[in-house]
VMD Tcl script that builds the backbone (N, CA, C; Angstrom):
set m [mol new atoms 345]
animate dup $m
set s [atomselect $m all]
$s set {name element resname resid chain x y z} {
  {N N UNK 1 A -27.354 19.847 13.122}
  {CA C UNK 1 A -26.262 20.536 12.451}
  {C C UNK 1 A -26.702 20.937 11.039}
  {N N UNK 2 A -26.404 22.140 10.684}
  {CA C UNK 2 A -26.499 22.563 9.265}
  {C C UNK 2 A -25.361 21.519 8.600}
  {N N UNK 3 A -26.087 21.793 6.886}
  {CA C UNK 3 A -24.987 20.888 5.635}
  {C C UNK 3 A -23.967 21.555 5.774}
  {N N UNK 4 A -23.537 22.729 5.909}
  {CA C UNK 4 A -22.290 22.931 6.089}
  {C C UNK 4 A -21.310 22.422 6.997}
  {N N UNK 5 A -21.776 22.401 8.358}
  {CA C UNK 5 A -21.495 22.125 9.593}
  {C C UNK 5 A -20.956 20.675 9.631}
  {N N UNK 6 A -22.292 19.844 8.834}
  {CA C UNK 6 A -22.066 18.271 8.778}
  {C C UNK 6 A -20.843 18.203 7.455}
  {N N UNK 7 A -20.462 18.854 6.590}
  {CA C UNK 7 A -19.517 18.713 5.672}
  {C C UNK 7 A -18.111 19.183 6.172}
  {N N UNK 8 A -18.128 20.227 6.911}
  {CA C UNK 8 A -16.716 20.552 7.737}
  {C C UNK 8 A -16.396 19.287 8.338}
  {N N UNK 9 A -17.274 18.850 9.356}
  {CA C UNK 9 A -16.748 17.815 10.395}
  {C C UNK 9 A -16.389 16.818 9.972}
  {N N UNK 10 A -16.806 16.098 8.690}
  {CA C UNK 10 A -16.177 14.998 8.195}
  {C C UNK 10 A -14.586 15.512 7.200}
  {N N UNK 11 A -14.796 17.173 6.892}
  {CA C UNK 11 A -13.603 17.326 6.224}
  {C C UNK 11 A -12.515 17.703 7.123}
  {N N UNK 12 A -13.034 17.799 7.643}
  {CA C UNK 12 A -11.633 18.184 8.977}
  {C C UNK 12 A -11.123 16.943 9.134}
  {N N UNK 13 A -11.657 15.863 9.772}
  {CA C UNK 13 A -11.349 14.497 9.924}
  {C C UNK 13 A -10.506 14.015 8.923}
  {N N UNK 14 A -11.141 14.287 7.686}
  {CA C UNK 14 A -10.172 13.980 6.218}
  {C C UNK 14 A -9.105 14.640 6.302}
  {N N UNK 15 A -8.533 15.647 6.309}
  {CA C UNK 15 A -7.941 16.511 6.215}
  {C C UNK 15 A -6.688 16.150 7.506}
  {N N UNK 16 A -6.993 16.119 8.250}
  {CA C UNK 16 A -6.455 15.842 9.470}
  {C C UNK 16 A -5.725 14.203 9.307}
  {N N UNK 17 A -6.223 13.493 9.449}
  {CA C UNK 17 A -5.468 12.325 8.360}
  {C C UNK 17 A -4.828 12.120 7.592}
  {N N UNK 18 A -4.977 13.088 6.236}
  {CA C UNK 18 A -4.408 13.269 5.287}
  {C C UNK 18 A -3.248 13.985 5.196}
  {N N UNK 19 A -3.243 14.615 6.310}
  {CA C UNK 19 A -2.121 15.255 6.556}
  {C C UNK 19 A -1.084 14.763 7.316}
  {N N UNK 20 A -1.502 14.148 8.450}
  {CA C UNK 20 A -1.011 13.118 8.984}
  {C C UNK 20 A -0.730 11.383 8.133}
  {N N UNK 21 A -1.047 11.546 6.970}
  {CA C UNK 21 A -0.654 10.363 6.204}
  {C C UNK 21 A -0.876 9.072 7.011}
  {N N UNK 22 A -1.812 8.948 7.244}
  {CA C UNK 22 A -2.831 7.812 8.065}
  {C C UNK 22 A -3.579 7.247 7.416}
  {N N UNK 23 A -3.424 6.485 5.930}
  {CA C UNK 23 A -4.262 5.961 5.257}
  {C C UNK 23 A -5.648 4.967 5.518}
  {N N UNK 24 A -5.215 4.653 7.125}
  {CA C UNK 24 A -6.877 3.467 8.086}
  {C C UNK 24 A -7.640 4.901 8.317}
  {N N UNK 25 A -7.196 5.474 9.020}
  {CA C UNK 25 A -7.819 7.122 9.627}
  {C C UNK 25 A -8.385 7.301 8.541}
  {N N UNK 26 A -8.023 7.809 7.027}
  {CA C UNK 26 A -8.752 8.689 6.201}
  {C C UNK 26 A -9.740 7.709 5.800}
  {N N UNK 27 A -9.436 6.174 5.882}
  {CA C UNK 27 A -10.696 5.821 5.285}
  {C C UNK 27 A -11.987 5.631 6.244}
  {N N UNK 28 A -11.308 5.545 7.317}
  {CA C UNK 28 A -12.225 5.823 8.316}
  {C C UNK 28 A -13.633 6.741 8.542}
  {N N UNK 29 A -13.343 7.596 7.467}
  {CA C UNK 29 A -14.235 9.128 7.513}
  {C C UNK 29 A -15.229 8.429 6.575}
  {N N UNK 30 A -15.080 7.085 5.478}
  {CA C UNK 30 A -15.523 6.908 4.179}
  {C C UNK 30 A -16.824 5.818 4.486}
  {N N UNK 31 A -18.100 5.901 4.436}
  {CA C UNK 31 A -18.585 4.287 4.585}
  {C C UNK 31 A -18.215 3.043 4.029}
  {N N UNK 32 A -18.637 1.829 4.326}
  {CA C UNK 32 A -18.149 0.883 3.841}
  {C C UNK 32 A -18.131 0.399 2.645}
  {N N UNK 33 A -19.337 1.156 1.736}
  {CA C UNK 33 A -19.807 0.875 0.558}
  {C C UNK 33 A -19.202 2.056 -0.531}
  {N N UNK 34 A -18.564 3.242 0.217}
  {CA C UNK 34 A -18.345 4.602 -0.449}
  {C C UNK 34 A -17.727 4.471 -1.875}
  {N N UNK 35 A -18.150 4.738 -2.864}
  {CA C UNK 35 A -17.441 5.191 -4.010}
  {C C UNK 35 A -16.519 5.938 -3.577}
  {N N UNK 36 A -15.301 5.750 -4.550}
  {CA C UNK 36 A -14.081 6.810 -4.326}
  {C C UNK 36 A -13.657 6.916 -5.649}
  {N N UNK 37 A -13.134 8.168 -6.534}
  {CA C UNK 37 A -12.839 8.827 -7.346}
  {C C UNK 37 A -11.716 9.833 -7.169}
  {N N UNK 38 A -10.432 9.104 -7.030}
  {CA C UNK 38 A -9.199 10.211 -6.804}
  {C C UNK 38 A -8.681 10.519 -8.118}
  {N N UNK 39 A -7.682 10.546 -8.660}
  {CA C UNK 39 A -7.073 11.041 -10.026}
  {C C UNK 39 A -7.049 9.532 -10.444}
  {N N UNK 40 A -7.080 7.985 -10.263}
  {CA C UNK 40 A -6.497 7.075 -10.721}
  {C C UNK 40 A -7.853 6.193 -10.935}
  {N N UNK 41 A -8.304 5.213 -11.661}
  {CA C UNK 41 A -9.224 4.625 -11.298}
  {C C UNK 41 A -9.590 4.364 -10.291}
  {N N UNK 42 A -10.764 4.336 -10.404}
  {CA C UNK 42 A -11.647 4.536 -8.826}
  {C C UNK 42 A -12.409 2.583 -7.898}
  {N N UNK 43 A -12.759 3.169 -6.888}
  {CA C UNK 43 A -12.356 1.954 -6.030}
  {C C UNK 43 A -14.245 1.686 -4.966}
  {N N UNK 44 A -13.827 1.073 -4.303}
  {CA C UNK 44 A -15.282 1.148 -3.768}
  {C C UNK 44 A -14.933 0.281 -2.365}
  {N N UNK 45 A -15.226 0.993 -1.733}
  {CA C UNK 45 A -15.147 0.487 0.222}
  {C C UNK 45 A -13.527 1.109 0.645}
  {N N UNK 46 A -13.765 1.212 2.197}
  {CA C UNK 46 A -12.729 1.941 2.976}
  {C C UNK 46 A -11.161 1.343 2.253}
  {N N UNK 47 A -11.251 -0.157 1.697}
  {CA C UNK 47 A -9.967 -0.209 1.798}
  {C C UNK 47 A -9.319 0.077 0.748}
  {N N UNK 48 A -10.608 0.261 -0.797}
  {CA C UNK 48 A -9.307 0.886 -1.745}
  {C C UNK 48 A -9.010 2.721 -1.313}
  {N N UNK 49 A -10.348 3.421 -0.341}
  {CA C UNK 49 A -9.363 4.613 0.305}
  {C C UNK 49 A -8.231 4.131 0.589}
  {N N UNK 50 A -8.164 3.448 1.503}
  {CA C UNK 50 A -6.526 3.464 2.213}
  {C C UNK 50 A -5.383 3.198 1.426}
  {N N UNK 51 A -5.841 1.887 0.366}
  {CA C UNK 51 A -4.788 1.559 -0.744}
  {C C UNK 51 A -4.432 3.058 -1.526}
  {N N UNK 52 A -5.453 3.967 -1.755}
  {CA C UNK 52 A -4.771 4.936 -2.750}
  {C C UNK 52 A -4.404 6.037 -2.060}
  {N N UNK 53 A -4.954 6.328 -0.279}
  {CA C UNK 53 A -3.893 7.637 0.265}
  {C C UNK 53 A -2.349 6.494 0.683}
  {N N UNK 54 A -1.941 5.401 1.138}
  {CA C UNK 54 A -1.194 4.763 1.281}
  {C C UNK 54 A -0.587 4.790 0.441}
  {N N UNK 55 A -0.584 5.256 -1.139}
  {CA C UNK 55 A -0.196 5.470 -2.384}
  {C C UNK 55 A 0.469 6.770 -2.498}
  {N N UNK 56 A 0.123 7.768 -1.512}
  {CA C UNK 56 A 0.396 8.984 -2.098}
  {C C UNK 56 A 1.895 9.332 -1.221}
  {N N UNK 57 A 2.725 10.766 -1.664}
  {CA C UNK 57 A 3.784 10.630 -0.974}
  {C C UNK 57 A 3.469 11.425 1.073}
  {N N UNK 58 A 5.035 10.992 1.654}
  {CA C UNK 58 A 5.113 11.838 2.242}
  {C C UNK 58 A 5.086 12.687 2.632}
  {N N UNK 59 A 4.746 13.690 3.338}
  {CA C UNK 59 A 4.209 15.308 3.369}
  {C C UNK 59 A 3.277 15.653 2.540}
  {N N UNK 60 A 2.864 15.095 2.014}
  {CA C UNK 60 A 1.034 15.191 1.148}
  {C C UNK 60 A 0.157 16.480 2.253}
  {N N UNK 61 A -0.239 17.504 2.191}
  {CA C UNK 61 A -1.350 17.834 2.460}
  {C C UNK 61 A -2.105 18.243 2.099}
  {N N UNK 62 A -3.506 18.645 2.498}
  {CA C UNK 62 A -4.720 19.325 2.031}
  {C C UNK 62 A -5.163 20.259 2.397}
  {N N UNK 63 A -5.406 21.286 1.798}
  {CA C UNK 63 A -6.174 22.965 2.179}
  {C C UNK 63 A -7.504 22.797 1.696}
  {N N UNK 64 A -8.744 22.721 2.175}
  {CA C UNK 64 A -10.149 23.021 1.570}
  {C C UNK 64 A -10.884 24.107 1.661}
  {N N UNK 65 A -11.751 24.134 0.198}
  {CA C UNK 65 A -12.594 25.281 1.081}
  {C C UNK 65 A -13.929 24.916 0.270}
  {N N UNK 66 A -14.782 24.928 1.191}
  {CA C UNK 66 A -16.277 24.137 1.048}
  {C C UNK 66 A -16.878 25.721 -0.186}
  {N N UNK 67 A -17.627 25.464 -1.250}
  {CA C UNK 67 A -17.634 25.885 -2.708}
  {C C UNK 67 A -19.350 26.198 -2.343}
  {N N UNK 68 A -20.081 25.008 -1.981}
  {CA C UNK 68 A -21.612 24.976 -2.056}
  {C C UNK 68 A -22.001 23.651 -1.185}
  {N N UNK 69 A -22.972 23.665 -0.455}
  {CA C UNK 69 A -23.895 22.341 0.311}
  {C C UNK 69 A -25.374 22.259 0.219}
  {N N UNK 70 A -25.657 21.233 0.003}
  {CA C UNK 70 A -26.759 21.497 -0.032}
  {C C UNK 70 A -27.695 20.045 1.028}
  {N N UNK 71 A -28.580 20.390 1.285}
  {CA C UNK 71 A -29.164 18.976 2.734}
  {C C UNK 71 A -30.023 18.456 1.465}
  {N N UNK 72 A -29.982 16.870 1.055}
  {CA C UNK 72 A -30.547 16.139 -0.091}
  {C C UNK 72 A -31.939 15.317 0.804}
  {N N UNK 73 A -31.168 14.997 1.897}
  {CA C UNK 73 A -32.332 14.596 2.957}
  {C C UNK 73 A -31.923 14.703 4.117}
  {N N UNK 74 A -32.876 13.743 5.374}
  {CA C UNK 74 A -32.213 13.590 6.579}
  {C C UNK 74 A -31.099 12.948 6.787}
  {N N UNK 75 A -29.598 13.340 6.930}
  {CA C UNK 75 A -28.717 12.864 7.454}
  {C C UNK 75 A -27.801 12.077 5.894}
  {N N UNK 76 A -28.152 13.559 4.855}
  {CA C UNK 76 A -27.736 12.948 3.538}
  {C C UNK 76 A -27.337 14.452 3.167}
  {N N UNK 77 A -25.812 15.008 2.959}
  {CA C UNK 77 A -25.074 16.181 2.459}
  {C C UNK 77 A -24.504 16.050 1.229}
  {N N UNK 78 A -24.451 16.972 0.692}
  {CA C UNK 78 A -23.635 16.832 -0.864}
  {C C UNK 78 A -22.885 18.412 -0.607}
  {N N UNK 79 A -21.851 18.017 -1.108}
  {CA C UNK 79 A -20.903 18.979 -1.311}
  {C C UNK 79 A -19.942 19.067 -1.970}
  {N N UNK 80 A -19.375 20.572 -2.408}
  {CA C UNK 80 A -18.656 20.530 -3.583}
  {C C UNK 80 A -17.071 21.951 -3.703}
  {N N UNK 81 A -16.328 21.096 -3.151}
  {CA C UNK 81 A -14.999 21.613 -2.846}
  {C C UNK 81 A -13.841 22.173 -3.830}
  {N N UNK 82 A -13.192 23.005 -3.475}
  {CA C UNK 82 A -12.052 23.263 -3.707}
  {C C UNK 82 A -10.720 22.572 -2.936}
  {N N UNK 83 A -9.809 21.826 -3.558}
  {CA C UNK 83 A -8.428 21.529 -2.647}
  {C C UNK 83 A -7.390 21.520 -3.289}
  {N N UNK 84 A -6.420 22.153 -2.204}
  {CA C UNK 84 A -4.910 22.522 -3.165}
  {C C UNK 84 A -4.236 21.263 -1.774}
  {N N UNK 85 A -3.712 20.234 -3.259}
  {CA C UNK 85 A -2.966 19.371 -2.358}
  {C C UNK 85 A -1.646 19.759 -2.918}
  {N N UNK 86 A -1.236 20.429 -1.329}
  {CA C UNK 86 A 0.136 20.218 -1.641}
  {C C UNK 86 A 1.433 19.322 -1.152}
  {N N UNK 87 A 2.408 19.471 -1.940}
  {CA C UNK 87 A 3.399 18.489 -2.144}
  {C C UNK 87 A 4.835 19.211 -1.595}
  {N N UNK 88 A 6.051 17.945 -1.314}
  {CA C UNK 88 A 7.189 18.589 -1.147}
  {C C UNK 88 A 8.050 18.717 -2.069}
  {N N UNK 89 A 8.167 18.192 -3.273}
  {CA C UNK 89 A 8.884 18.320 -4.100}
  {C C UNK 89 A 8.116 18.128 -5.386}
  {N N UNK 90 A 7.235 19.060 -5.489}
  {CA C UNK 90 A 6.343 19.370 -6.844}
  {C C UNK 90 A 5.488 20.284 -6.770}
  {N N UNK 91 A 4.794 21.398 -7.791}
  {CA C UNK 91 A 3.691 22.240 -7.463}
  {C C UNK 91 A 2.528 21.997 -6.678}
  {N N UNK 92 A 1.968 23.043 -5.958}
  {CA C UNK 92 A 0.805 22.215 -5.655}
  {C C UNK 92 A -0.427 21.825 -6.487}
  {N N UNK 93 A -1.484 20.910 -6.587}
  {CA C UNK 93 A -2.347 20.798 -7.338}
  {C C UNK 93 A -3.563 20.712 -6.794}
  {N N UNK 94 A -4.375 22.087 -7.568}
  {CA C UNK 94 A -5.939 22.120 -7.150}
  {C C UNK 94 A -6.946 21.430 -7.834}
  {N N UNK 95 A -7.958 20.843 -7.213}
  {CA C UNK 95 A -8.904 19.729 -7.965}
  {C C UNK 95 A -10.507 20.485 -7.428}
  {N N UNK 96 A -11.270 19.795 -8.308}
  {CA C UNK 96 A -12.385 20.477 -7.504}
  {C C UNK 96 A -13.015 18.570 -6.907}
  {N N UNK 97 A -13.594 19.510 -5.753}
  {CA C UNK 97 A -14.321 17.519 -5.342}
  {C C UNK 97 A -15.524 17.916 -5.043}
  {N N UNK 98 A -16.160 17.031 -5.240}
  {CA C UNK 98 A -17.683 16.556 -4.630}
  {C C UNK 98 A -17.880 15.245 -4.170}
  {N N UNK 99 A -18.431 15.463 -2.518}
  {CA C UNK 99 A -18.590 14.641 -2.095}
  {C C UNK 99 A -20.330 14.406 -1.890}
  {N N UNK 100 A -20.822 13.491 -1.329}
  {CA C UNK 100 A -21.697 13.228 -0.654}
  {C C UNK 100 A -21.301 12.489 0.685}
  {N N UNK 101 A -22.344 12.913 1.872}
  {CA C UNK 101 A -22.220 12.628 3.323}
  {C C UNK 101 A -23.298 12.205 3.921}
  {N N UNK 102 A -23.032 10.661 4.122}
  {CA C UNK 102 A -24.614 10.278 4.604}
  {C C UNK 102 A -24.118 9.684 6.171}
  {N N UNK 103 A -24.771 10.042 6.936}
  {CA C UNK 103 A -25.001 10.150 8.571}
  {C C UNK 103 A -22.817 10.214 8.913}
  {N N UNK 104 A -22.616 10.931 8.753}
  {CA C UNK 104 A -21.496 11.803 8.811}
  {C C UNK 104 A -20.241 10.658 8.464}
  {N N UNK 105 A -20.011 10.580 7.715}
  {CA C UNK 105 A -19.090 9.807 6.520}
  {C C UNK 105 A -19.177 9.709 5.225}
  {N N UNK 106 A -18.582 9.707 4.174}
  {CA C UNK 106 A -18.052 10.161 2.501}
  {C C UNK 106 A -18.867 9.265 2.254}
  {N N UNK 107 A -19.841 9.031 1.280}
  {CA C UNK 107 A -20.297 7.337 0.884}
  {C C UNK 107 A -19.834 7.428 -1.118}
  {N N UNK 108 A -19.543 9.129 -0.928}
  {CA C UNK 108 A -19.483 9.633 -2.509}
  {C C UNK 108 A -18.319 10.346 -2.500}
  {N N UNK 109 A -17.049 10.315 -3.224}
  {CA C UNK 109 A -16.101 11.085 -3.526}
  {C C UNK 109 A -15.721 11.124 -4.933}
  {N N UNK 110 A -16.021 12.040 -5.545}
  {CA C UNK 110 A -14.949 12.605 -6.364}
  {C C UNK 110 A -14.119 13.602 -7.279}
  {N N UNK 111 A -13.117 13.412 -7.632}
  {CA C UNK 111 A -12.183 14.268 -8.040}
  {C C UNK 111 A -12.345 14.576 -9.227}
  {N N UNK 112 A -11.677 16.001 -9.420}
  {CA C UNK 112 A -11.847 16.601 -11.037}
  {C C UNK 112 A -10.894 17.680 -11.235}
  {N N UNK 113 A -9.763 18.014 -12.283}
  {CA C UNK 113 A -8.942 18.668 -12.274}
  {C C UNK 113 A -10.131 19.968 -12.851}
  {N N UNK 114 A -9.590 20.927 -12.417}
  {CA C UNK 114 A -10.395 22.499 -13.191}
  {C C UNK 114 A -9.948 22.405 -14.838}
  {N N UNK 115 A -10.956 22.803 -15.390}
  {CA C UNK 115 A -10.765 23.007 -17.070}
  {C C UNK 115 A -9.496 24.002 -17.195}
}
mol reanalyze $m
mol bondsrecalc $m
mol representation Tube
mol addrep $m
């Protein structure tokens, strides 16, 4: 699979979760060791994922759109996103992310509001 290819398939998975507000699912996509970097202090292994989408509201979803990829090695992606999470009772808010993807799961996430 191309870096792109390998960065869709784990963001779809995310995405798909996240939308579905499945906080085990989304961390599911994350390795066990993954850094995570959402808007709040940041966490390390699947379960502070789940603690901080388990955090977020109801009807939460995510729109992406993959920015740049690049293959760092074998079965090692970096990538660097656009996402408008939107909300039901607030604007939506776009962040830019970068992840890294090693043998198809997040081991690197994080978030950054645009200047």
């Amino acid at each position: 699979m191309t870096a792109d290819e390998v960065l869709r398939d784990v963001m779809d998975r995310w995405k798909d979760a996240v939308d579905a507000h499945e906080p085990e699912r989304v961390a599911a996509n994350f390795t066990e060791d993954a850094i995570f970097q959402g808007l709040r202090p940041y966490g390390v292994g699947r379960a502070a994922v789940a603690e901080y989408y388990a955090s977020q509201p109801l009807g939460l979803t995510a729109e992406y759109r993959v920015l740049e990829t690049r293959d760092l090695a074998d079965d090692l992606v970096l990538g660097y996103l656009e996402v408008d999470f939107s909300f039901v009772d607030r604007p939506t808010l776009r962040v830019h992310l970068g992840v890294v993807v090693r043998n198809g799961l997040i081991t690197h996430y994080q978030v950054a509001k645009p200047a």
